[in-house]
mmCIF file of the C-alpha atoms, coordinates in Angstrom:
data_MODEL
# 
_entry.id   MODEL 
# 
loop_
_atom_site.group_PDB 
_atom_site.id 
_atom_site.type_symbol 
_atom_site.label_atom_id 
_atom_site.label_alt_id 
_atom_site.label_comp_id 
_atom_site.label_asym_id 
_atom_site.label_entity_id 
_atom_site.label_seq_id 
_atom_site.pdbx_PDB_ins_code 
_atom_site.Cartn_x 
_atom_site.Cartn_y 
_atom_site.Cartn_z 
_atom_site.occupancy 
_atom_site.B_iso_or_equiv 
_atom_site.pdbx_formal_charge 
_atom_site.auth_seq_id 
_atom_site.auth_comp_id 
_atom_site.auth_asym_id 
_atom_site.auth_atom_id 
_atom_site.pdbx_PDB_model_num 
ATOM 1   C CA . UNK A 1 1   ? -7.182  -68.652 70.093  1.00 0.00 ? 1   UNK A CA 1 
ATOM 2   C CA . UNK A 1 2   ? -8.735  -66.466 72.778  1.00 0.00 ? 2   UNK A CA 1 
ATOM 3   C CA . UNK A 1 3   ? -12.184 -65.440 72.380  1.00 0.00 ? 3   UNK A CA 1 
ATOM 4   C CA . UNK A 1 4   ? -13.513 -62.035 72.784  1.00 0.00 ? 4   UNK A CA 1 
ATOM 5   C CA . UNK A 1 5   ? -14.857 -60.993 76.320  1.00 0.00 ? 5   UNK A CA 1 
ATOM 6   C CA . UNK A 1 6   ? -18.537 -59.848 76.679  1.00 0.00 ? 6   UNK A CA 1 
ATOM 7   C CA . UNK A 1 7   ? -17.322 -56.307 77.157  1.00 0.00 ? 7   UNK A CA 1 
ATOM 8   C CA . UNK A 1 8   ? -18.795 -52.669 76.592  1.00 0.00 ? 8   UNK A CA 1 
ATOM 9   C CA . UNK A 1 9   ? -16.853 -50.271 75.600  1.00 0.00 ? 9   UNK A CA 1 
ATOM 10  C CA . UNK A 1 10  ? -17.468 -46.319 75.571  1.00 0.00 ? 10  UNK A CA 1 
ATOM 11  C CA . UNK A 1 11  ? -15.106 -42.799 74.392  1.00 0.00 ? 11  UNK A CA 1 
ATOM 12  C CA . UNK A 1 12  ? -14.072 -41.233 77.273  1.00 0.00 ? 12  UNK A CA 1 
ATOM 13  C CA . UNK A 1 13  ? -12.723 -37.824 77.498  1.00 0.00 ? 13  UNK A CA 1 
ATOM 14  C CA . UNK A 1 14  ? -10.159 -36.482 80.278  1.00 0.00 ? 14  UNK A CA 1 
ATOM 15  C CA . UNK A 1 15  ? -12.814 -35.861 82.667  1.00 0.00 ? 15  UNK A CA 1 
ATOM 16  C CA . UNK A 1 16  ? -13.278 -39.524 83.122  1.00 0.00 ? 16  UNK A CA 1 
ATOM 17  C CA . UNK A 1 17  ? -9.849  -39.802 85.375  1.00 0.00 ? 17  UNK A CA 1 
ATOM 18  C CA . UNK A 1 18  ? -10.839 -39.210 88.879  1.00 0.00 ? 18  UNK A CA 1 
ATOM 19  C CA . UNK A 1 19  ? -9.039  -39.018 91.694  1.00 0.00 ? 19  UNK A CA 1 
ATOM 20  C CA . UNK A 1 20  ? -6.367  -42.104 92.140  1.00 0.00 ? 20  UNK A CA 1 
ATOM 21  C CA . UNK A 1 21  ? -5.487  -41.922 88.393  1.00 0.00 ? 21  UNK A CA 1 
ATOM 22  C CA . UNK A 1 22  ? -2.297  -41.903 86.953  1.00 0.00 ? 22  UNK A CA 1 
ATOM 23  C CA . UNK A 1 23  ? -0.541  -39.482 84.195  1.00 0.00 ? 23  UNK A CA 1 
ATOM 24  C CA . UNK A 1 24  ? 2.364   -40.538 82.675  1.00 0.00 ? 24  UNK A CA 1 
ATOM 25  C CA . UNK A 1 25  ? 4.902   -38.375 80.786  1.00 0.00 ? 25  UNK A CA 1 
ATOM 26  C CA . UNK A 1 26  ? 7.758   -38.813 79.411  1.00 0.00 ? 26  UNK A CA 1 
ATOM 27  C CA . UNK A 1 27  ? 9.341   -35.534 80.379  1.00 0.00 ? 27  UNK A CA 1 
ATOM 28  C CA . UNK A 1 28  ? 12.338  -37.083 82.492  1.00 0.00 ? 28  UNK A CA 1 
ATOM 29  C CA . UNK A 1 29  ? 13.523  -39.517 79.748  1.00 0.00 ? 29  UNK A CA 1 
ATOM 30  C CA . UNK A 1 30  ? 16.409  -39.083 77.810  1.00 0.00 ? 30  UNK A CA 1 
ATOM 31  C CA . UNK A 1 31  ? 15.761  -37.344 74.472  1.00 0.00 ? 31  UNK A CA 1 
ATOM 32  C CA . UNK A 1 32  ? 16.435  -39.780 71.761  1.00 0.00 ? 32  UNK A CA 1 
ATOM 33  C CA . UNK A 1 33  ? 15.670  -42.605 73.301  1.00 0.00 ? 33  UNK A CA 1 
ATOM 34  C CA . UNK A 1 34  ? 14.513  -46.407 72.633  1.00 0.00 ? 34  UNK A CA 1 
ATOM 35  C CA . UNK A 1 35  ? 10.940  -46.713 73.044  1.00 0.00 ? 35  UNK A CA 1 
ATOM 36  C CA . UNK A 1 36  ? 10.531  -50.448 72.289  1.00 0.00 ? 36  UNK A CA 1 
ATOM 37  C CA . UNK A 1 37  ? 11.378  -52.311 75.681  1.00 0.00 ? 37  UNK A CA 1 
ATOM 38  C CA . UNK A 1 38  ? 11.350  -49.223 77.701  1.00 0.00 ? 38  UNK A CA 1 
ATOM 39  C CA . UNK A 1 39  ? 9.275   -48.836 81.028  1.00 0.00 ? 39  UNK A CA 1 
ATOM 40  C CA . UNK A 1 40  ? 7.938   -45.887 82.504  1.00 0.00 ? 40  UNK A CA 1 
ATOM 41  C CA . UNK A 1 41  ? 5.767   -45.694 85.082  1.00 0.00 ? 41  UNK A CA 1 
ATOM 42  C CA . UNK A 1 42  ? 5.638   -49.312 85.502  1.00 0.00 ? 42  UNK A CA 1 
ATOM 43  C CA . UNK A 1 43  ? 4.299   -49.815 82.181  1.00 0.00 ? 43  UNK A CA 1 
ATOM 44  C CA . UNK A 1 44  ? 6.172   -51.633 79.297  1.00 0.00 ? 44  UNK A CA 1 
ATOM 45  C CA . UNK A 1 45  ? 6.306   -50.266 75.874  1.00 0.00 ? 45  UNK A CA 1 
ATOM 46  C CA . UNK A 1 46  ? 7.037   -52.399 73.330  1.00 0.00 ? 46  UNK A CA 1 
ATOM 47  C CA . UNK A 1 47  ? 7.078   -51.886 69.363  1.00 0.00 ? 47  UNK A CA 1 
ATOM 48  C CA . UNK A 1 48  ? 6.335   -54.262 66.835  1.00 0.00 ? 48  UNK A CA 1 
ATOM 49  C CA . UNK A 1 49  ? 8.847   -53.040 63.905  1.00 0.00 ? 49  UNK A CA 1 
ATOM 50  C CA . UNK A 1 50  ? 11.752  -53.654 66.501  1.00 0.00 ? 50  UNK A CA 1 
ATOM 51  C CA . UNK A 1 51  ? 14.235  -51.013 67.696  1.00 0.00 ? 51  UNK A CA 1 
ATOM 52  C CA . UNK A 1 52  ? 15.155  -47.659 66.343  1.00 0.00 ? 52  UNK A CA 1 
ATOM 53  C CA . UNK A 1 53  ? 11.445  -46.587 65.267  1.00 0.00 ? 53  UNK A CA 1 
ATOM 54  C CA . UNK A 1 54  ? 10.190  -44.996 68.247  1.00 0.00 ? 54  UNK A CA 1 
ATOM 55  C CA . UNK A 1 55  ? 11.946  -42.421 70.617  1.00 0.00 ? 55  UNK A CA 1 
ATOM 56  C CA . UNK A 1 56  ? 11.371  -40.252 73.175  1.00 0.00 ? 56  UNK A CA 1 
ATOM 57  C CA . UNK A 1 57  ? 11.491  -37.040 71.417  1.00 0.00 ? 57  UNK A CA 1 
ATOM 58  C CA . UNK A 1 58  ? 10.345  -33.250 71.038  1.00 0.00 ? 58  UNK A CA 1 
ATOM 59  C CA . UNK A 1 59  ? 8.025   -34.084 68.387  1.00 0.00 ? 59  UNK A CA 1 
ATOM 60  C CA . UNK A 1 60  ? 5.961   -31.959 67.492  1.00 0.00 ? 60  UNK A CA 1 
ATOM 61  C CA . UNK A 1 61  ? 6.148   -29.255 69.812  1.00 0.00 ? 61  UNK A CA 1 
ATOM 62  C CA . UNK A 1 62  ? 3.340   -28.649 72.332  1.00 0.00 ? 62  UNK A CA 1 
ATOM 63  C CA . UNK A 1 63  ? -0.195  -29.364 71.110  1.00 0.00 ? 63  UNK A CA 1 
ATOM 64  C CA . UNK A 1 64  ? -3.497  -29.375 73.590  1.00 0.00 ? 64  UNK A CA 1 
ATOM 65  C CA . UNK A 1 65  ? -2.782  -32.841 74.162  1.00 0.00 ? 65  UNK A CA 1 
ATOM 66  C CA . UNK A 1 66  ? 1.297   -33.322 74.140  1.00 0.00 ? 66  UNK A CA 1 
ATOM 67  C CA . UNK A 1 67  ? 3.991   -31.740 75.191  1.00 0.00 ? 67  UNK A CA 1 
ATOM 68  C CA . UNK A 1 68  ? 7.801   -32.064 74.889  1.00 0.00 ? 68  UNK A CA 1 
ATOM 69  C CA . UNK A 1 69  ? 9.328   -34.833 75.395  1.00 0.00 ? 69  UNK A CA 1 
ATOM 70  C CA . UNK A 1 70  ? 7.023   -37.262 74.146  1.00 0.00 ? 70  UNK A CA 1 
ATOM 71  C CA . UNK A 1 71  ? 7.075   -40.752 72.095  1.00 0.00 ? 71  UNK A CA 1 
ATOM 72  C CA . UNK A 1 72  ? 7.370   -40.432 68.331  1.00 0.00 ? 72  UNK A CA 1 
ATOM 73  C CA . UNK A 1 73  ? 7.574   -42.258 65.311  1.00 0.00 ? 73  UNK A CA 1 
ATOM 74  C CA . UNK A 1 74  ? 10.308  -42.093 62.775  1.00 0.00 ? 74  UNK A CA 1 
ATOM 75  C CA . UNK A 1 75  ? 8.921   -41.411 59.576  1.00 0.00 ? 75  UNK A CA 1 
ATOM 76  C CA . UNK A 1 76  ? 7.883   -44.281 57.443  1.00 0.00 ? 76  UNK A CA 1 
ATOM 77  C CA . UNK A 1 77  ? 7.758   -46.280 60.776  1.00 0.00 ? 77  UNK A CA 1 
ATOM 78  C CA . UNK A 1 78  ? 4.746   -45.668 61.997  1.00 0.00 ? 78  UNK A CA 1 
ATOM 79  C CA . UNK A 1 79  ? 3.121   -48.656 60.981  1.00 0.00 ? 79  UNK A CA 1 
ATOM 80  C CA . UNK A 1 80  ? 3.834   -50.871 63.899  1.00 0.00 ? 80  UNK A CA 1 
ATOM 81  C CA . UNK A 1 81  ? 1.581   -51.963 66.582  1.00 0.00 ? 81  UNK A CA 1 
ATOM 82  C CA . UNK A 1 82  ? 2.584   -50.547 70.173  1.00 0.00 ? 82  UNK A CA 1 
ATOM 83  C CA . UNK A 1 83  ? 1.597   -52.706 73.053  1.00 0.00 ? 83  UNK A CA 1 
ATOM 84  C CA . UNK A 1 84  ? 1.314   -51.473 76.211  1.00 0.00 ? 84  UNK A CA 1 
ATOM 85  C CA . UNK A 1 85  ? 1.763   -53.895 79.369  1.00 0.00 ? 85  UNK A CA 1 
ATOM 86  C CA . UNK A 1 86  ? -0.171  -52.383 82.482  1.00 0.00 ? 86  UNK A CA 1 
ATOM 87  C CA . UNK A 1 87  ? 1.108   -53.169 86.012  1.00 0.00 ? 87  UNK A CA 1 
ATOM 88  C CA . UNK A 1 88  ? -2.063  -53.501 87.323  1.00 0.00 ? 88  UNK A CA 1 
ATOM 89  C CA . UNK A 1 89  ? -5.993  -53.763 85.795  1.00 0.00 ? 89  UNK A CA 1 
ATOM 90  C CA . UNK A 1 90  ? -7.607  -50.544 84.712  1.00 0.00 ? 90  UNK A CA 1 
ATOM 91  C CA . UNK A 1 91  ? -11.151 -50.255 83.300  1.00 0.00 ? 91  UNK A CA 1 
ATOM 92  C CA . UNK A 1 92  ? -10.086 -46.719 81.938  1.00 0.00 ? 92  UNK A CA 1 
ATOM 93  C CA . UNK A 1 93  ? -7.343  -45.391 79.797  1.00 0.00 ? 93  UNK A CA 1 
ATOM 94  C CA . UNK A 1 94  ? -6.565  -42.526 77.569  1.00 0.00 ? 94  UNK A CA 1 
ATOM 95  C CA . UNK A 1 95  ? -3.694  -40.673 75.629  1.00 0.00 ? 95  UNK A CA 1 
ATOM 96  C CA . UNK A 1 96  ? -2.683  -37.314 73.795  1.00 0.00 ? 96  UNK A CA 1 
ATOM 97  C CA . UNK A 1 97  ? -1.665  -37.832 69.894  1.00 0.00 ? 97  UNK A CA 1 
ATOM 98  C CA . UNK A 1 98  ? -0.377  -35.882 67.087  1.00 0.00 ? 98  UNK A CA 1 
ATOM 99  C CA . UNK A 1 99  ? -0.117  -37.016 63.615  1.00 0.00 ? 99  UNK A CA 1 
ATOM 100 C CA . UNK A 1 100 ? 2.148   -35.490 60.719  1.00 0.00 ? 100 UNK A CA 1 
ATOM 101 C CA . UNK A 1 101 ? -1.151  -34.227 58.733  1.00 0.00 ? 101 UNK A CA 1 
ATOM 102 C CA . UNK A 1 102 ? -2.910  -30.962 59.097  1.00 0.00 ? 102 UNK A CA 1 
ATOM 103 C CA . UNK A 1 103 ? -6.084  -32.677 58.085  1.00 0.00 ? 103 UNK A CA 1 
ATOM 104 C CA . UNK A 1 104 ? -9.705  -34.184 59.383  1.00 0.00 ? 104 UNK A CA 1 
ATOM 105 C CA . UNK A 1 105 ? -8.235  -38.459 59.794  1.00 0.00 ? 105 UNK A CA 1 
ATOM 106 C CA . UNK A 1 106 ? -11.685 -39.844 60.788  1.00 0.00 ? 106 UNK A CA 1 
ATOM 107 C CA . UNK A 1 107 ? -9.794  -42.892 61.508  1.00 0.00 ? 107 UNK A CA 1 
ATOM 108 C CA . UNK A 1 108 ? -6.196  -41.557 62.890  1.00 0.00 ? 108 UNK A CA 1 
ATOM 109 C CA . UNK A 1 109 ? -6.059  -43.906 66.510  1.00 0.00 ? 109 UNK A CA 1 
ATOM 110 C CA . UNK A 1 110 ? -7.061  -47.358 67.144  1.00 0.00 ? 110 UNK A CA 1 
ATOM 111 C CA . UNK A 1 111 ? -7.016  -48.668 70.885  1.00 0.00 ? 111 UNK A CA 1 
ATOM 112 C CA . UNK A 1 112 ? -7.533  -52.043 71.303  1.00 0.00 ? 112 UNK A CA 1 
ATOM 113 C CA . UNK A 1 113 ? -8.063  -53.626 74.860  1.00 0.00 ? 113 UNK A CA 1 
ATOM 114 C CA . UNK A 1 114 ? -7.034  -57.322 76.223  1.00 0.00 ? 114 UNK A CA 1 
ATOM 115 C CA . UNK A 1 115 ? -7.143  -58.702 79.992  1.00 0.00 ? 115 UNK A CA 1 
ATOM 116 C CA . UNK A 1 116 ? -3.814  -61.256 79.435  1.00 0.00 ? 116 UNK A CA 1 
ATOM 117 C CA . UNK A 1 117 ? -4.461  -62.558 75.731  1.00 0.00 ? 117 UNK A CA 1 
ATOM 118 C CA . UNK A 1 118 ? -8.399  -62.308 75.883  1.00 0.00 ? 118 UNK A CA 1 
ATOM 119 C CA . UNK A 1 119 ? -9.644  -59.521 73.665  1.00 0.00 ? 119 UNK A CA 1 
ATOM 120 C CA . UNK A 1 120 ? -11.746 -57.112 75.678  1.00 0.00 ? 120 UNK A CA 1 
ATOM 121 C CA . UNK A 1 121 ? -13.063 -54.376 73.133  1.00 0.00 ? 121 UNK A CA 1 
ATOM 122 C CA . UNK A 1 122 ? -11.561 -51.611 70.788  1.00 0.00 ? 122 UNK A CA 1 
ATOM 123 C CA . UNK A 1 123 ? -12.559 -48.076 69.999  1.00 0.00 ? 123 UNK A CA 1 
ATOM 124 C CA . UNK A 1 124 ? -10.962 -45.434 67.085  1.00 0.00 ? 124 UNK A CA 1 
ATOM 125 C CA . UNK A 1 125 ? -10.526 -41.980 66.887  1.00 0.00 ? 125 UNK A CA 1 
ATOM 126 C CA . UNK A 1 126 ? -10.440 -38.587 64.741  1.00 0.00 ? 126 UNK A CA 1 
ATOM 127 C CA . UNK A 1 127 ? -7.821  -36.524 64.462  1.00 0.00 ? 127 UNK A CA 1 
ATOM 128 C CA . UNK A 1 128 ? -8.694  -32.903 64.486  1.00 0.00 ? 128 UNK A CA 1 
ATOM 129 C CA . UNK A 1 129 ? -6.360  -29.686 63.874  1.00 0.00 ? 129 UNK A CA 1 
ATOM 130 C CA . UNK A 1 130 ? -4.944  -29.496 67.434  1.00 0.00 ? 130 UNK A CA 1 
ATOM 131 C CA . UNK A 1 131 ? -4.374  -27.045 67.190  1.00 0.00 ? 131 UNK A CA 1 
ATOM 132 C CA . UNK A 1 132 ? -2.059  -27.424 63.819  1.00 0.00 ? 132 UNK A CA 1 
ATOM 133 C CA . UNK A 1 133 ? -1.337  -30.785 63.729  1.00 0.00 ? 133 UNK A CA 1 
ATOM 134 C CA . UNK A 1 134 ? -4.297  -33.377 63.699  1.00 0.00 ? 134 UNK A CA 1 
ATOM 135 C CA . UNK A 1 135 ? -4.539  -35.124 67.069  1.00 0.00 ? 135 UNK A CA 1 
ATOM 136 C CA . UNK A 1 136 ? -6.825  -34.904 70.360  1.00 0.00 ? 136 UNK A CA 1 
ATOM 137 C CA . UNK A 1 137 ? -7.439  -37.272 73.170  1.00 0.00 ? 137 UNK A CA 1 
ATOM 138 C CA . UNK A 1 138 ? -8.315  -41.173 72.665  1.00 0.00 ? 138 UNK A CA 1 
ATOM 139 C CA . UNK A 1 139 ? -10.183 -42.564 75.536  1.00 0.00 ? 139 UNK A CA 1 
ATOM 140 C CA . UNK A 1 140 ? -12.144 -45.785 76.778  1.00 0.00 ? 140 UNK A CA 1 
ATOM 141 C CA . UNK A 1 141 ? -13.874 -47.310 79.408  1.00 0.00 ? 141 UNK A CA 1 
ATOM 142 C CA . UNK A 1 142 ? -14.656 -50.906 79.487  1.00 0.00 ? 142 UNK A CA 1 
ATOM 143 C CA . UNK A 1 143 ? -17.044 -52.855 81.224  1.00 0.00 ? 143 UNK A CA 1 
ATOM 144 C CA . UNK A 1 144 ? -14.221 -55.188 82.121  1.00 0.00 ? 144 UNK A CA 1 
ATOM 145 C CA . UNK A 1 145 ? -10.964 -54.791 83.536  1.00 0.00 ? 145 UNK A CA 1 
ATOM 146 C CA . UNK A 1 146 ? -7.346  -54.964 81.020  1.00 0.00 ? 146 UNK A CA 1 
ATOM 147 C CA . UNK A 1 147 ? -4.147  -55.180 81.123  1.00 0.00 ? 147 UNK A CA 1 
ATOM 148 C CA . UNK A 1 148 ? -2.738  -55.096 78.041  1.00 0.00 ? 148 UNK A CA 1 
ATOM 149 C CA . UNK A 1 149 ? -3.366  -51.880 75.248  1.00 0.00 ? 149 UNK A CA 1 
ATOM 150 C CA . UNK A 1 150 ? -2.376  -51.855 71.778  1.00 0.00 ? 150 UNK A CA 1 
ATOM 151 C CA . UNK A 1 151 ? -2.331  -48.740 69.847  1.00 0.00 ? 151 UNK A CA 1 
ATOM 152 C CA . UNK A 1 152 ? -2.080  -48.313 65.946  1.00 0.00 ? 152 UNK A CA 1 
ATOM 153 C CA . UNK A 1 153 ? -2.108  -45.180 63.885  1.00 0.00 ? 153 UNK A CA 1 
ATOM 154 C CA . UNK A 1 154 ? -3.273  -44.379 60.499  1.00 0.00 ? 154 UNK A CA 1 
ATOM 155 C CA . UNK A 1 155 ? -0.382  -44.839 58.642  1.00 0.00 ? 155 UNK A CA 1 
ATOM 156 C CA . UNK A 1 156 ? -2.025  -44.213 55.340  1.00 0.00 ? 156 UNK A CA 1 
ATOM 157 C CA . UNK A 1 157 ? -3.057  -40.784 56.419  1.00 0.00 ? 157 UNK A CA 1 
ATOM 158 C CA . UNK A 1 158 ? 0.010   -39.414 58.047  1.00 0.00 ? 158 UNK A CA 1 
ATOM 159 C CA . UNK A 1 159 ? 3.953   -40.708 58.299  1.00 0.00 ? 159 UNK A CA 1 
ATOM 160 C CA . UNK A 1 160 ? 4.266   -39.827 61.741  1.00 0.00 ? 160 UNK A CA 1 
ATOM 161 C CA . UNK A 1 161 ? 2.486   -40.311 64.773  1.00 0.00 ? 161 UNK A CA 1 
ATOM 162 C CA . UNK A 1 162 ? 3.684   -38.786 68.226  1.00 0.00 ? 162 UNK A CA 1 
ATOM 163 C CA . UNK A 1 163 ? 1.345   -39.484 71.791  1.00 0.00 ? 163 UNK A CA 1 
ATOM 164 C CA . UNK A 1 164 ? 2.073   -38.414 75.343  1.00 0.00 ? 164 UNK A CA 1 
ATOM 165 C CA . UNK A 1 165 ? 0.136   -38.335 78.320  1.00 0.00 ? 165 UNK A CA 1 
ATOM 166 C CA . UNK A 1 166 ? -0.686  -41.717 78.929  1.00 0.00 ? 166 UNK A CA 1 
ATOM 167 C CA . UNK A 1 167 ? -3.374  -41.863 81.659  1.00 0.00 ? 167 UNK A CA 1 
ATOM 168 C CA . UNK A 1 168 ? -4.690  -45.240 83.473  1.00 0.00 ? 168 UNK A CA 1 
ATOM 169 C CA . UNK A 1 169 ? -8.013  -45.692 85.786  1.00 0.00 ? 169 UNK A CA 1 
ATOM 170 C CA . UNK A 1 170 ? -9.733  -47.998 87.618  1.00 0.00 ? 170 UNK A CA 1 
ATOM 171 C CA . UNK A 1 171 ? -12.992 -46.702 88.838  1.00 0.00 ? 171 UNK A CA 1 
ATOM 172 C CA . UNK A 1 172 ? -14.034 -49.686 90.233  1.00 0.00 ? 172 UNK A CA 1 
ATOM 173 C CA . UNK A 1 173 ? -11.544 -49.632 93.357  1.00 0.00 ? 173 UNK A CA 1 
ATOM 174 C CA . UNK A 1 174 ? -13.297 -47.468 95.694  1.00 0.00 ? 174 UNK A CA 1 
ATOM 175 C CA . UNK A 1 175 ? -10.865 -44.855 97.237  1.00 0.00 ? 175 UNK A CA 1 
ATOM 176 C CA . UNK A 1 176 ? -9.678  -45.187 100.967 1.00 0.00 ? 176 UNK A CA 1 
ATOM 177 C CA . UNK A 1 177 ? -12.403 -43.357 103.417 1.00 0.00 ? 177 UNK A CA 1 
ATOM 178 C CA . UNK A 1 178 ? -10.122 -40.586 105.655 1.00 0.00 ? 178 UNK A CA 1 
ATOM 179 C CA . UNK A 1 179 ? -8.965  -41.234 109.379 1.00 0.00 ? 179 UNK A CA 1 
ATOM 180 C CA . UNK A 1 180 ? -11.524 -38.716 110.164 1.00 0.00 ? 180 UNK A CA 1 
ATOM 181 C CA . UNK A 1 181 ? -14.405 -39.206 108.024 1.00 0.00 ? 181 UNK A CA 1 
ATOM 182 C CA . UNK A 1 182 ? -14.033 -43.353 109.163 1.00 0.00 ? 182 UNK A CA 1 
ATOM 183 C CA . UNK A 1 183 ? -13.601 -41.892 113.098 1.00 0.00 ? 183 UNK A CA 1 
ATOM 184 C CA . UNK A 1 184 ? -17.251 -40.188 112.591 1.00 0.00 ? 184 UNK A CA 1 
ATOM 185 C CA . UNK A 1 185 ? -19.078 -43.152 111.032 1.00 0.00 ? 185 UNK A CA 1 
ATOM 186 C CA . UNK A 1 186 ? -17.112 -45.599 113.803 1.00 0.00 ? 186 UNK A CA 1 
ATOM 187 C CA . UNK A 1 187 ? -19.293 -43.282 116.404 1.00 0.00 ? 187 UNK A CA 1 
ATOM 188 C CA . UNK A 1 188 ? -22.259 -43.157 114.494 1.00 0.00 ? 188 UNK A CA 1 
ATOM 189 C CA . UNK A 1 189 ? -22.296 -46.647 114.506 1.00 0.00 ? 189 UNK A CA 1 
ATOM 190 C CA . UNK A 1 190 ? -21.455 -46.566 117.931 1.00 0.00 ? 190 UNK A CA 1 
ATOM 191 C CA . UNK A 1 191 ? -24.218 -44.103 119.231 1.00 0.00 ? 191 UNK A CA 1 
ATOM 192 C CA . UNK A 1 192 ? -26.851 -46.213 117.249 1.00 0.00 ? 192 UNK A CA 1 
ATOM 193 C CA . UNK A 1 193 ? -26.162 -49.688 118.627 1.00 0.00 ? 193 UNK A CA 1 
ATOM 194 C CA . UNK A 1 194 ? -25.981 -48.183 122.235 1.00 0.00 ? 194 UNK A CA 1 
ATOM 195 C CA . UNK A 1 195 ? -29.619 -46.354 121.628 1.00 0.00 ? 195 UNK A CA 1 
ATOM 196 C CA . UNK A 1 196 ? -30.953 -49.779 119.878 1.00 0.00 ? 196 UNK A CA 1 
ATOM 197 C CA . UNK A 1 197 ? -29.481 -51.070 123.403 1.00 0.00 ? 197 UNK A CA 1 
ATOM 198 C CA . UNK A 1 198 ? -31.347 -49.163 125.577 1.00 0.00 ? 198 UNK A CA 1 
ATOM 199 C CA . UNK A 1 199 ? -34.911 -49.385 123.782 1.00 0.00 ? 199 UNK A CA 1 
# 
């Protein structure tokens, strides 16, 4: 059995997904379906019921966080685990949900993070009337890198579950420096070491 990593883990809110992220929708699938053993994106979904219990779908409707099509659950089968496969590490990663409820679900989202099979860290998340349904935006950033998510809902609380809007990050790769910006600081460097030269 793998042991937990020595990670720290905080809530993260859109904000958090800086330039070089990725958003993933599920706009250009084909309503109705099979989630389990679909990719999008590069990443694999797959379900732990099986087949037939999560589609790509309408759901319900646009929220603040999802928007049509998206993945839902069909009723009574939302109390699988859905495992995410990453193609690459992230230390960041965040999604829309929706649950069938109108109510406060302290507890509606659970991510769980893993780099392979080794446990990294796990937050959960309220649901809030968003606006009518109760949903919002899960996020987390670990202190070390994953590849693997799994995501369970609060079955007790709600029958349904619907989430779109995946979003991956990995603020530790430092973005490319522009031809022009790495031109200036190749000169600067240049003009220094001929001055240095000199004196």
């Amino acid at each position: 059995m793998a042991r937990p990593a020595a990670a720290s883990t905080i809530p993260v809110g859109i904000g958090a997904f800086g330039a070089g992220s990725t958003l993933t929708t599920f706009a250009s699938q084909t309503n109705g379906g099979e989630v389990n053993g679909a990719t999008v994106d590069g990443i694999l979904f797959q379900y732990s019921l099986g087949n037939g219990l999560l589609a790509f779908d309408g759901g319900p409707g646009v929220t603040n966080n999802i928007s049509p099509l998206n993945i839902v659950s069909d009723p009574g089968g939302n109390s699988g685990i859905l495992t995410l496969t990453l193609p690459s590490l992230v230390d960041t990663f965040g999604y829309g949900f929706a649950l069938l409820s109108t109510a406060v679900i302290p507890t509606a989202t659970t991510i769980s993070l893993f780099n392979g099979a080794t446990p990294v860290g796990s937050l959960s998340y309220a649901g809030a009337p968003d606006p009518n349904f109760s949903g919002g935006f899960a996020g987390i950033q670990s202190t070390l890198l994953f590849d693997h998510v799994q995501l369970t809902f609060n079955s007790a609380a709600a029958p349904a579950f619907a989430l779109d809007n995946v979003r991956t990050f990995n603020s530790t790769v430092t973005a490319m420096p522009e031809p022009g910006t790495m031109f200036l600081v190749a000169t600067g460097i240049g003009v220094l070491f001929r001055r240095r030269r000199r004196g």
